[in-house]
N, C-alpha and C positions, 0 to 999 in steps of 0.2 A: 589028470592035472589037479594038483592041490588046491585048495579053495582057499589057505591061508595068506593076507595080505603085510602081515607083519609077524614075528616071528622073535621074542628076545629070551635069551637062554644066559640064567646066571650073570646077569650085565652090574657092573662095580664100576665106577668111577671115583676116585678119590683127587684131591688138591692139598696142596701145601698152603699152608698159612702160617703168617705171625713171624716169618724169617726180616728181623733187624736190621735189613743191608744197608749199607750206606748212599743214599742216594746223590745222584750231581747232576747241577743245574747247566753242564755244558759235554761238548763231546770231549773238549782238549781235555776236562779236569777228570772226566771217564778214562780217558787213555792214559792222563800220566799216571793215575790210581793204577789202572790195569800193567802198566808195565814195572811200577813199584813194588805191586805183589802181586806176578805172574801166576806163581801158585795157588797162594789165596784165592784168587779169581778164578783160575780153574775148577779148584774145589766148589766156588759155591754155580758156576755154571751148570757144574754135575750136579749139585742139589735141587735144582733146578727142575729136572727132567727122571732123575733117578730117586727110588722110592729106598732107601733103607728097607731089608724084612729081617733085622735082630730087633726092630723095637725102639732103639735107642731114641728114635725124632718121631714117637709117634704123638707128642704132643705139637708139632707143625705139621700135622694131616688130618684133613677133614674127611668123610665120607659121602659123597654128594648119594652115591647111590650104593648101594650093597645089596649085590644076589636079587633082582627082578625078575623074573619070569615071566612072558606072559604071550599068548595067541592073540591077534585079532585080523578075524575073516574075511573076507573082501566084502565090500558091500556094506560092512557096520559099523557102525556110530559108536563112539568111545570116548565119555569122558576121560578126564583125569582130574583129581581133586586132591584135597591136601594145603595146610599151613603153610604160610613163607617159608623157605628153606627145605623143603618136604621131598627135593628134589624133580619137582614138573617140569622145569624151563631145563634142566640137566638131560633131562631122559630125550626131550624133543631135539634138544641141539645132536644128540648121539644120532639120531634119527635121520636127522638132517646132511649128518655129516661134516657139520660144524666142528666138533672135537669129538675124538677118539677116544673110547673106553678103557679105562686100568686092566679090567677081566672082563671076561665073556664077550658074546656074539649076537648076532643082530642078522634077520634074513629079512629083507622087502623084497617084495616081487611086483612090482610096476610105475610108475613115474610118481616123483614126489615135491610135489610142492608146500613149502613151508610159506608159514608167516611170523616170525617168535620176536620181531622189533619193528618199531617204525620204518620203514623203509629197507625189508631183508632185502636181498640182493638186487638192489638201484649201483647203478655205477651214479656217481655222483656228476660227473661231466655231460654227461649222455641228457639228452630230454629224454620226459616222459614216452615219446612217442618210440624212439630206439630203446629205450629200457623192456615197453612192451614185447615187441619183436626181438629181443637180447632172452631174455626170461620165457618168450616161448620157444625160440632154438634151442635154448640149455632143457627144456623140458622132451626136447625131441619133436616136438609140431613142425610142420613144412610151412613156406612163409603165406600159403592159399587159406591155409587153415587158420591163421593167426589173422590172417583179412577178412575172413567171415567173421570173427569175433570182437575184432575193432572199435567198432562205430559201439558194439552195446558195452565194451571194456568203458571207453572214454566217458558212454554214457550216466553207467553205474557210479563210476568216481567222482563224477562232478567237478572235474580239474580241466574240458574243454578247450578253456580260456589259454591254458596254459601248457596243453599238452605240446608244445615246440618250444619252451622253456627246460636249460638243464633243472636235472632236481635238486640240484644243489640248491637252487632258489626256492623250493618249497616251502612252506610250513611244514610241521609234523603231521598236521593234521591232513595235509594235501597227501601229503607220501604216505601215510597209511591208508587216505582213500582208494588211494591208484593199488597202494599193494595188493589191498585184499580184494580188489576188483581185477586184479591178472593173476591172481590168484583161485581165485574163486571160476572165473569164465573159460582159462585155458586148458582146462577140462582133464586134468595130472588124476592119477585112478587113487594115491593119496593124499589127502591136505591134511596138513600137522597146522596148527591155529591155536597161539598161546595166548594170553590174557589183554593181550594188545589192542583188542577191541574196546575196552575199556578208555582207548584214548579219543574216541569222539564225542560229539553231543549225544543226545539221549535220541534222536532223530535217525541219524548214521547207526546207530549199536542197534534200533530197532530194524531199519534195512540190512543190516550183517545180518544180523540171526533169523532174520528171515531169507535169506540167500544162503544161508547154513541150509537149512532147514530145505532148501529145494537140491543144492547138493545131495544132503543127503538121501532125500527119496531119488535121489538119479541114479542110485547104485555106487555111489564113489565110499571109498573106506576114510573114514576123517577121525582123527583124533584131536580129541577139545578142551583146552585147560583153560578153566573161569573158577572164579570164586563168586560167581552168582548161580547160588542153584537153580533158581528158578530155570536161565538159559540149560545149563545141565539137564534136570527133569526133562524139558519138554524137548532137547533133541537130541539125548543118549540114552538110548533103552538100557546097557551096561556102562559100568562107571569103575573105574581102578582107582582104588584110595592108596594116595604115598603117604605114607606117615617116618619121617628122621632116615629117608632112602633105602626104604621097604615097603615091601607092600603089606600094608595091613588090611586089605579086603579086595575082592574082585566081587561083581555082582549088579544085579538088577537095581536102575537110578533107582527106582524110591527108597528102597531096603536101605542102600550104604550110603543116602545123603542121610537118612533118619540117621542111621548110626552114626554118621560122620557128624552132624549137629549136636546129638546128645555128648558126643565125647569132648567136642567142641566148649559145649557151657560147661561141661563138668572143670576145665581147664582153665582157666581164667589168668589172664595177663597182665600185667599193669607196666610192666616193666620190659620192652623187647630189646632186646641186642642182639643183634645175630653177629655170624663168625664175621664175616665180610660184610661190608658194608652195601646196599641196594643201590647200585650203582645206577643214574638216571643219564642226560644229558646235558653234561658240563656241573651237576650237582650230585653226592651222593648223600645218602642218609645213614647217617651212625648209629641212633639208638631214638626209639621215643618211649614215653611215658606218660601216667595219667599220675595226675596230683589232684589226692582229697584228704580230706580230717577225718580221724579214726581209722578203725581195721578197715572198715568194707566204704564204699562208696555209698549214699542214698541220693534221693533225691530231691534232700531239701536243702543241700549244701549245692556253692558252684564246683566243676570240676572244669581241673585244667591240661588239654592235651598237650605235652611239652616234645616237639622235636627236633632232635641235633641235627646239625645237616652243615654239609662242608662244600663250600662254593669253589668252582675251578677256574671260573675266569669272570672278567669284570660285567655284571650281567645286572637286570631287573626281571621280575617276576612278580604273580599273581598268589596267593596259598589258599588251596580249598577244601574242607575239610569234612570228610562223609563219614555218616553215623550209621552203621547197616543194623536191621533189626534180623531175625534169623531169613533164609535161603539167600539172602545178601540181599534184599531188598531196600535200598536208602530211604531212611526215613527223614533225615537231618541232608539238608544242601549248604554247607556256610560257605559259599562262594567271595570270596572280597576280589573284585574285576579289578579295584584300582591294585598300583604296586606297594608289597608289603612296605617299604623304602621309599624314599624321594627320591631318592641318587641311585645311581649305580652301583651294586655293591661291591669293593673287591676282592680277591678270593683270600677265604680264611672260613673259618666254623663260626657255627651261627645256632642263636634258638629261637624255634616258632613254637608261641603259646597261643590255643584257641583255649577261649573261655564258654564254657555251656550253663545257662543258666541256672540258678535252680527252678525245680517243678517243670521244666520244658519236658522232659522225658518222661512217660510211664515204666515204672521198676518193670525190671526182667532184663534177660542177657543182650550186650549189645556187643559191635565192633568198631572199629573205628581206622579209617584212610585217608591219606593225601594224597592230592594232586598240585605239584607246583607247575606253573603256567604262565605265559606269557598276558599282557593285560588287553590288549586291544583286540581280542574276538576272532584270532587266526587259526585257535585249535591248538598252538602250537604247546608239545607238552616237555617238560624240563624232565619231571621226577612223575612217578606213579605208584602208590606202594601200598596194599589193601589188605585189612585183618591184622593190622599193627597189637591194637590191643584189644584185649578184650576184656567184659568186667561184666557179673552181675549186678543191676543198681536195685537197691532196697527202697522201699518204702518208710520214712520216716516217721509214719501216720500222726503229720501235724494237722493235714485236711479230713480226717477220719475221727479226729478227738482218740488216734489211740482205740478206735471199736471197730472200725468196718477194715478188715484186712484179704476181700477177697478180690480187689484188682479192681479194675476201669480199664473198661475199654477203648480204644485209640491208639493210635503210633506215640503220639503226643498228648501232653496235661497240661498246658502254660495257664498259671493262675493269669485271666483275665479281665478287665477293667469291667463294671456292671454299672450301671443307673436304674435307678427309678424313679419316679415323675407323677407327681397326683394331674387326673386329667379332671378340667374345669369341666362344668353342666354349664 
């Protein structure tokens, strides 16, 4: 019997982008478009679905992924790492069986539980308690087995209160507790787990990865896409690096996060726009950028994280904005709990400017993420979107007189207030 648990040979997925169609705000004015130009609309339904291979459109095609390869064994631990767009969340959805790949093939050999969103397969009508029992039939467990497991699913989540509540009334934060607690406990031989951790407190993400981490010594095959190497490191001995949907390394964590870092600063971003926009929850994100004076960034100037984002419905939110230093470690928290807004905002494009002071940072490579969130303390998460930009910061050497340029130690420098005080006899 084979000992391999996944199995992808030559795997391609491509999307169409940037097609100009005419969009309408009603079904009547769809239909009488549609029957105006029957043909037309034919035409682009087939565009839709069908790939041109003369060439002609291959500036509306993306390459999410091209030619993967790759083994992983029952029983082991597998990161995946890699840049926004890098194709991570592509590969797992394939996996998942979420969408269907352009070329090549894909073999799993035994039950697979995903987690790649807030709330992956919750029927929304359903309570928690029928969603558990829902998700462990589809996993193939008998309903004896899913009762042994129960009391410590409910437990793990910390949603009790609420588990005879549909999930439609959730926060996010509640339905990613539950998910990756019926995920984690129904005992699936693989669990796929994208960066979706990322959406709790710091308390929750230290309890996931430590329930990663007991999975994985149970013998289950888990593949794991973070952009915090540290989680990486310590619980994938091998790691698969995607670089623009290829693999540009397979190998042992320390070796290809080293590499993955250095290739990382060599790179530097100030400016990101991807093809498609970072689609979140009723918000997406178009492009961000960092604004400073001159060629390079230092740090004795402020700099300004500028991000576009286009709101879908009439909404308030929270904007929080993380500073990682290298293995994703945050160093900067700029939480603002109150709403960015006073009102409600309604939908259209919008810019969020975080300002960073000057001298708060020590020079060297940094990154920079958002999280938009709800303001009263639910968890609940709008947008998530990490390693936006990236930028070396320099040293200005105002605090150095221009002579001492060999660093200071600390995450942080913030020139700080001083006194001193003759003491009486």
């Amino acid at each position: 019997m084979s000992d391999i648990a996944i199995k992808v040979e030559n795997l391609s997925k491509r999307y169409r982008i940037g097609l100009k169609e005419e969009m309408h705000d009603s079904l009547v004015a769809a239909t009488i478009d549609f029957v105006k130009q029957p043909i037309v609309n034919l035409r682009r339904l087939r565009r839709l679905s069908h790939f041109e291979e003369d060439g002609h459109d291959a500036e509306d095609v993306i390459w999410a992924l091209g030619g993967v390869s790759f083994e992983v064994k029952q029983g082991e631990v597998v990161g995946i790492i890699g840049r926004n767009g890098a194709g991570k969340t592509t590969l797992l959805k394939i996996l998942s069986r979420i969408t269907e790949p352009t070329s090549g093939r894909v073999e799993i050999c035994g039950r697979v539980s995903s987690l790649l969103e807030v709330g992956t397969g919750f029927h929304p009508e359903l309570t928690g308690r029928e969603n558990i029992y829902l998700n462990g039939t589809i996993l193939g467990m008998k309903k004896t087995e899913i009762d042994r497991k129960f009391d410590e699913i409910v437990d793990f989540s910390g949603v009790e209160k609420f588990i005879d509540t549909p999930v439609k009334r959730y926060s996010s934060g509640m339905r990613v507790r539950l998910a990756f607690s019926v995920a984690a406990h129904l005992e699936p031989e693989i669990m796929l787990v994208d960066e979706v951790l990322a959406v709790g407190d710091a308390v929750f993400q230290k309890k996931c990865l430590g329930k990663m981490g007991d999975v994985a010594r149970g013998g289950r095959t888990v593949l794991f896409v973070s952009h915090n190497m540290m989680a990486i490191k310590s619980l994938c001995p091998t790691v698969i690096w995607l670089n623009n949907g290829k693999i540009q390394s397979i190998g042992e964590a320390e070796e290809i996060v080293q590499a993955y870092l250095r290739d990382s600063e060599a790179v530097c971003v100030t400016y990101y726009h991807p093809a498609q926009p970072i689609e979140g929850r009723d918000i997406s994100l178009i492009e961000a950028r960092l604004l400073f004076e001159g060629d390079v960034p230092d740090n004795g100037q402020e700099l300004v994280f500028e991000v576009k984002i286009e709101v879908l419905k009439k909404m308030q939110f929270s904007a929080h904005m993380f500073v990682y230093r290298e293995y994703g470690l945050v160093m900067v928290a700029a939480d603002y709990h109150s709403p960015v807004a006073p009102e409600e905002l309604a939908p259209g494009m919008f810019t969020l400017r975080f300002k960073i002071p000057p001298y708060l940072l020590n020079p060297g490579m940094y990154s920079l993420g958002l999280m938009l969130a709800d303001y009263d303390g639910n968890n609940e998460q709008y947008l998530s979107a990490q390693d936006l930009i990236r930028f070396d910061l320099e040293d200005d050497g105002y605090r150095r007189g221009n002579r001492y340029h060999l660093g200071w130690g600390g995450a942080v420098s913030p020139i700080l207030p001083v006194s001193i005080t003759r003491d009486s006899r």
